[in-house]
C-alpha angles and dihedrals in degrees: 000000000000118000115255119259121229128200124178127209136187115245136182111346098304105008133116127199135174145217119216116202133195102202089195091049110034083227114141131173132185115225102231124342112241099158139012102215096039090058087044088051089050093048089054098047089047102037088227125134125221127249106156139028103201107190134202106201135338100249096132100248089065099040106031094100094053103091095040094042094045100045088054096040104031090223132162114256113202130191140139131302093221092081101008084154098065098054112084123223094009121174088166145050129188126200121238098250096021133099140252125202115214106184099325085322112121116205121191115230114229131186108218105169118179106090079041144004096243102036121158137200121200110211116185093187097180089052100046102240145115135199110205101168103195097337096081123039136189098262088351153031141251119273117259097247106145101015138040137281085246098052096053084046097060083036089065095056085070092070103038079054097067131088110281097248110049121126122250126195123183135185107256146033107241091137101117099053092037076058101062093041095043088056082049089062110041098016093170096049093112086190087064090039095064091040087056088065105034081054100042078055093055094051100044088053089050098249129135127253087211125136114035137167145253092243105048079046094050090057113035108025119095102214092045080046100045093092101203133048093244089055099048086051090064101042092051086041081055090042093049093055095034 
């Protein structure tokens, strides 16, 4: 079985979304849907047509794209049965703690509450990636905005849990200024230091910081480092006024 191909595209003035592509199938999903005309703009680029829109939560920016994109390209759209009314055009559910099969990929369904109530996080283990929509960040973390600090916290676990290099891709670039914040918090963690300026070049030469791994955010993101659920909540309180 051929690896699965990846292609990320800017959406929307901050969002990132992703196509995912099976060589031996044809088969290709976008990973969220924050924009129409941005997945339109990737397929093109890439010559791949869509079968499957896999989503992540149902906050507008991710999911803005689903009813235009299905109604052109009769896809699948797949999210989680815990808020299956908030998602707009679903054929699909998948259950928190199941499994989904994408063209002979299986990706393992995990509940990740915090930034909402019915996030979900696709892990195709086999294949080394993860999907966190807006849970895990490159250098941060989503806001608490539906759930509790508690439950992002233990969100967050998922994610320390998996092998070190797997590859994460999230749904924004908010690198530079998790950066800054990051270097606010652990001034002396040389690791985050040079990845402040490795960053701080990508961004300069216009390029994304997106997608990381476990391992540079194991060692160099505050909430993944924070090492109790009391002192998460602080770091992500400093982060929210910072």
């Amino acid at each position: 079985m051929s690896s699965l191909q990846y292609h990320l595209f800017p959406a929307l003035s901050d969002n990132y979304g992703v196509l995912m592509h099976c060589p031996d199938s044809g088969q290709t999903a976008s990973i969220d849907a924050p924009e129409a005309a941005a997945v339109e703009k990737a397929l093109a680029d890439t010559g791949w047509q869509l079968t499957h829109i896999l989503v992540t939560h149902h906050h507008h920016d991710h999911v803005g794209g689903v009813l235009e994109l299905k109604d052109k390209w009769n896809c699948a759209v797949v999210g989680s049965s815990e808020e299956p009314n908030a998602l707009p055009g679903l054929t699909d559910t998948v259950t928190p703690g199941g499994t989904y099969d994408f063209a002979g990929h299986v990706a393992r369904i995990i509940h990740t509450p915090g930034h909402t109530l019915g996030h979900i996080t696709w892990h195709f283990a086999d294949d080394g990636i993860v999907f966190a929509g807006d849970t895990l960040f490159t250098l941060g973390c989503g806001r608490v905005f539906e759930g509790t600090m508690e439950q992002m916290w233990s969100s967050l676990q998922v994610f320390e849990a998996m092998p070190p290099e797997t590859i994460v891709y999230s749904g924004h670039e908010y690198t530079a200024a998790n950066a800054e914040f990051a270097l606010s918090v652990e001034p002396d963690n040389t690791a985050l230091r040079a990845r402040a300026g490795e960053i701080a070049k990508l961004r300069a030469d216009g390029k994304p910081t997106v997608p990381t791994t476990i391992a540079e955010e194991m060692q160099t993101n505050p909430f993944l480092r924070a090492g109790s659920a009391a002192r998460f909540a602080e770091v992500r309180r400093a982060k929210d006024s910072f």
